[in-house]
C-alpha positions in Angstrom: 122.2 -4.9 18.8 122.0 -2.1 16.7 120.8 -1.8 12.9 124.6 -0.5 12.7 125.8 -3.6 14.3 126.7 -2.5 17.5 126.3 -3.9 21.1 124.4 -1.5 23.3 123.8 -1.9 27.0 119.9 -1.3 28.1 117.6 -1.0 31.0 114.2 -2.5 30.3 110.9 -2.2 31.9 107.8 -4.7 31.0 104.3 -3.6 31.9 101.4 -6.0 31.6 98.5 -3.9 29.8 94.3 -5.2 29.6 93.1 -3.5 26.7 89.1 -2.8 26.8 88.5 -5.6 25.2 90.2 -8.0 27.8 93.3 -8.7 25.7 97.0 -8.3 27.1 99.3 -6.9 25.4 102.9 -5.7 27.0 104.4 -2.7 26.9 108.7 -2.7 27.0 110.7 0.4 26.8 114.3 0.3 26.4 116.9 2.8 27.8 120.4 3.0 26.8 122.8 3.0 29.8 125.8 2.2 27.4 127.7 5.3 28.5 126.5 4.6 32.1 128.4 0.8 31.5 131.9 2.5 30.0 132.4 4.8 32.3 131.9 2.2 35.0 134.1 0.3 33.0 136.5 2.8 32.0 136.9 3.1 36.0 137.8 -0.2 36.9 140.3 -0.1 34.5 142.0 2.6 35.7 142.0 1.5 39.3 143.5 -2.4 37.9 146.0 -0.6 36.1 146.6 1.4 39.3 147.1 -1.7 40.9 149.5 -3.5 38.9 151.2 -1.2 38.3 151.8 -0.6 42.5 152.2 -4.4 42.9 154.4 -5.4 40.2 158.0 -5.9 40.8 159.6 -6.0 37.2 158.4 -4.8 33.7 158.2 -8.1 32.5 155.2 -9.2 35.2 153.4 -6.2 34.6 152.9 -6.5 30.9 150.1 -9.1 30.5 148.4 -8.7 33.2 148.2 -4.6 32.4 147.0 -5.8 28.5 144.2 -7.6 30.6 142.8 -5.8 32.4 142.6 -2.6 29.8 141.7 -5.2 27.4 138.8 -6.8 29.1 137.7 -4.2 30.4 137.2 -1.8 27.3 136.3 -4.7 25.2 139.1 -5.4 23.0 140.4 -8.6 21.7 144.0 -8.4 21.2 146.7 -6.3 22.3 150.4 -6.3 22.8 153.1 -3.9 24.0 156.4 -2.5 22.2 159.0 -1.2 23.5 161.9 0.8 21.6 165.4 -0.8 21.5 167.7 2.3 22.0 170.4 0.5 20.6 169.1 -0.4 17.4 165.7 2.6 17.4 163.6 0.0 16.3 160.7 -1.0 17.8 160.4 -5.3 19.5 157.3 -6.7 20.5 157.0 -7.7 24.3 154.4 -8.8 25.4 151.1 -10.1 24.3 147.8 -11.0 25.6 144.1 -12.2 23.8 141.1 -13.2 25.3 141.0 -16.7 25.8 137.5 -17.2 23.8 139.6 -16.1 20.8 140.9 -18.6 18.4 143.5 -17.3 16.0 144.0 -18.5 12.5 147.7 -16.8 12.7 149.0 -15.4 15.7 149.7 -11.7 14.7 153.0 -10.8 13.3 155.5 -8.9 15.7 158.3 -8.4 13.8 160.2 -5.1 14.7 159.1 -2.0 13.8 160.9 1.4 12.8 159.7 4.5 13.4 156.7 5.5 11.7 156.2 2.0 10.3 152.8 0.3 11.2 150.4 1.7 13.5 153.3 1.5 16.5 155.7 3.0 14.6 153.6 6.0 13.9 152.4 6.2 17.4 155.9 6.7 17.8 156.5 9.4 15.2 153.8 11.3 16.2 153.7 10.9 20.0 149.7 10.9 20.2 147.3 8.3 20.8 145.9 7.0 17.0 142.3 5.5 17.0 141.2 3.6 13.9 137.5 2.9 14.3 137.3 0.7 11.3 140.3 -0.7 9.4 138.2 -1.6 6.6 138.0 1.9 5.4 140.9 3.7 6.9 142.3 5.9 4.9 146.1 5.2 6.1 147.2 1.8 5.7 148.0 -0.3 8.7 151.3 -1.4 7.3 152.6 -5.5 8.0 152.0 -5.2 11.6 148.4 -6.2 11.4 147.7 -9.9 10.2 145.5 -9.7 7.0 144.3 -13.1 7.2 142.3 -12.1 11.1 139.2 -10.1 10.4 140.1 -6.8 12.8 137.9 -4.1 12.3 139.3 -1.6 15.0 142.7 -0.2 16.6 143.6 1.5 19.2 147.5 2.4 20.0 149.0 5.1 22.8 152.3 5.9 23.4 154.6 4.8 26.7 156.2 8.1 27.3 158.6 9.1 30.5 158.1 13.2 30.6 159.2 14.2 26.9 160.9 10.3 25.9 158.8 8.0 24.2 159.7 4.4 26.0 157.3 2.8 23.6 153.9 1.7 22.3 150.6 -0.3 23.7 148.4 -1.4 21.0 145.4 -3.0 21.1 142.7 -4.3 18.0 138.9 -5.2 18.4 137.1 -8.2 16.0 134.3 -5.0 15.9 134.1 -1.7 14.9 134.9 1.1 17.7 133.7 4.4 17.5 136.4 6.6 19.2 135.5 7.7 22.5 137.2 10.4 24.1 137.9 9.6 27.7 138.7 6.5 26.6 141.5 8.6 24.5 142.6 10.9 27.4 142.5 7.2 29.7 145.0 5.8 27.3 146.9 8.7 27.1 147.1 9.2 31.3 147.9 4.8 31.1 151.0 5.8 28.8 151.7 8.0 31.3 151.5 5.8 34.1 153.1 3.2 32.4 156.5 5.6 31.6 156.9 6.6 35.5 156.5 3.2 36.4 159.3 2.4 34.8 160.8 5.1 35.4 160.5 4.3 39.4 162.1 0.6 38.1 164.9 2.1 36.9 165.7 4.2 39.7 165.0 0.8 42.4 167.4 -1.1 40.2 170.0 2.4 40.3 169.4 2.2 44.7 170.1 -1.4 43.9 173.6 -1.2 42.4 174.8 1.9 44.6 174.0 -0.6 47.7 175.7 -3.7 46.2 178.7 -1.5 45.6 178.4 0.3 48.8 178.1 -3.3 50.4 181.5 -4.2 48.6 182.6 -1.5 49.6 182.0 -2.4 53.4 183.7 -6.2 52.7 186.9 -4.5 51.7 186.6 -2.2 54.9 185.9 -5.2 56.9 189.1 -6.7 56.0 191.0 -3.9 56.6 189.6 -3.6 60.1 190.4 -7.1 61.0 193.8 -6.4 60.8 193.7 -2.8 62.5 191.2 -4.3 65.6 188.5 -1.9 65.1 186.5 -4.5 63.3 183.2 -3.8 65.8 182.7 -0.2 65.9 183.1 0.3 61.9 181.7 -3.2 61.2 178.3 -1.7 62.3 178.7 1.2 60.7 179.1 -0.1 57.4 176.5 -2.3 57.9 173.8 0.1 57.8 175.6 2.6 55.8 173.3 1.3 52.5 169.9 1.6 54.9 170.8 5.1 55.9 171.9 6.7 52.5 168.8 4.9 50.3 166.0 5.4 52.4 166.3 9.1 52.4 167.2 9.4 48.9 163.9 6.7 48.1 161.7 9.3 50.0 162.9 12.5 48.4 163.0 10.9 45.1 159.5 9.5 45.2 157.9 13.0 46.3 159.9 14.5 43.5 158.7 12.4 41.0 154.7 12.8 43.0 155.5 16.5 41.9 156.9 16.1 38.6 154.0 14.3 37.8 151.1 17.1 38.4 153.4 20.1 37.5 153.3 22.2 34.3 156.3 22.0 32.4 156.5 25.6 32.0 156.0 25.9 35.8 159.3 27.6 36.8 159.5 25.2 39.6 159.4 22.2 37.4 163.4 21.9 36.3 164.6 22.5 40.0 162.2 19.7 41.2 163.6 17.3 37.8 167.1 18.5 38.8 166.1 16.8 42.2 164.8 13.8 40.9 167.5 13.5 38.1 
């Protein structure tokens, strides 16, 4: 521990030392392999995210286990993820997750948020990842989003964004101080990102979903007409795998569209042909 306070990580080595005298006395040195530790860390955590984000089936899954694992492994306490209500433009609370060794007085507040209110809401506003190293002294109040009565000392919040559309907010808060840390920052950032094409990807799986249920009711109306014409057999199959045949391509040209989108330039002339394709 440091005379600030903080946890470090260290390497020590012990030597075992006769003086001429024949005393002992031992010799430790100490070596700081903090930054060693995060960027292990900050690794895992990008591969976990990775992960669940590749396994997950519905938004609603994914949320706390993502808050997890960036939580746990970047050593914060708290965090919770909001998402913006297009109906209303306010932001609602959706998930949450804390480390189970932390006991809450009062569970934070999550009462919506509007744009530019509270740390979310001006993650929002400004559309950049905000890092508050100690909210003891910050010079720009937190707002009602932050309980009072728990004794955070740290923040960190990054936007959900889907190319140019903020989707919404991930916030987390530390019981300790955290000096901002730049990869950290660009991680959070490229986990917004992440985040946004995931759902993204969910909203085009449930758009293939509804264009096969209807193409599916579609091929029940047909197959009624064909029972009374007698060519029920050769159009039955048809229609049958007339949703397989027009949604696998389309999920194989839209995924290597979106694989593109993702690692073009904006200003790449190529890029609105290749969103065109996707759109």
């Amino acid at each position: 521990k440091t005379k600030q306070g903080r946890y470090i990580d260290v390497e020590s080595r012990l030597k075992l030392i006769t003086d001429r005298a024949g005393g002992h006395l031992i010799l430790e040195c100490n070596r700081d392999i903090s930054p060693r530790k995060q960027s292990a860390r900050r690794a895992a955590a990008e591969h976990a995210v990775t992960i669940v984000l590749a396994e997950a089936e519905m938004p609603q899954a994914a949320w706390p286990r993502l808050l997890e694992v960036v939580g746990s492994g970047l050593d914060w306490q708290f965090g919770r993820i909001w998402m913006i209500d297009k109906a209303t433009q306010i932001l609602e609370c959706v998930a949450t997750w804390n480390q189970p060794s932390l006991t809450l007085s009062e569970m934070e507040t999550h009462q919506p948020l509007a744009r530019g209110a509270g740390l979310a809401g001006r993650v929002w506003a400004e559309e950049k990842v905000q890092w508050i190293p100690d909210i003891a002294t910050a010079s720009t109040p937190m707002g009602d989003s932050i309980n009072p009565h728990e004794k955070w000392r740290a923040a960190l919040a990054f936007p959900i964004r889907m190319r140019s559309e903020v989707l919404g907010v991930v916030e987390f808060l530390s019981l300790a101080p955290q000096e901002p840390d730049r990869d950290i920052a660009r991680m959070a950032q490229a986990i917004g990102d992440g985040i946004g094409q995931f759902i993204e990807r969910m909203r085009a799986e449930e758009a293939l979903r509804r264009s096969e249920e209807h193409l599916r009711n579609q091929a029940q109306e047909l197959e009624q007409q064909l029972l009374a014409s007698g060519r029920l057999v050769a159009v039955g199959e048809l229609t049958a795998s007339m949703a397989h045949e027009f949604n696998n391509p389309l999920g194989i040209v839209l995924g290597f569209a979106q694989g593109l989108l993702s690692s073009m330039d904006p200003n790449d002339p190529n890029y609105h042909p290749v969103q065109i394709i996707a759109e």
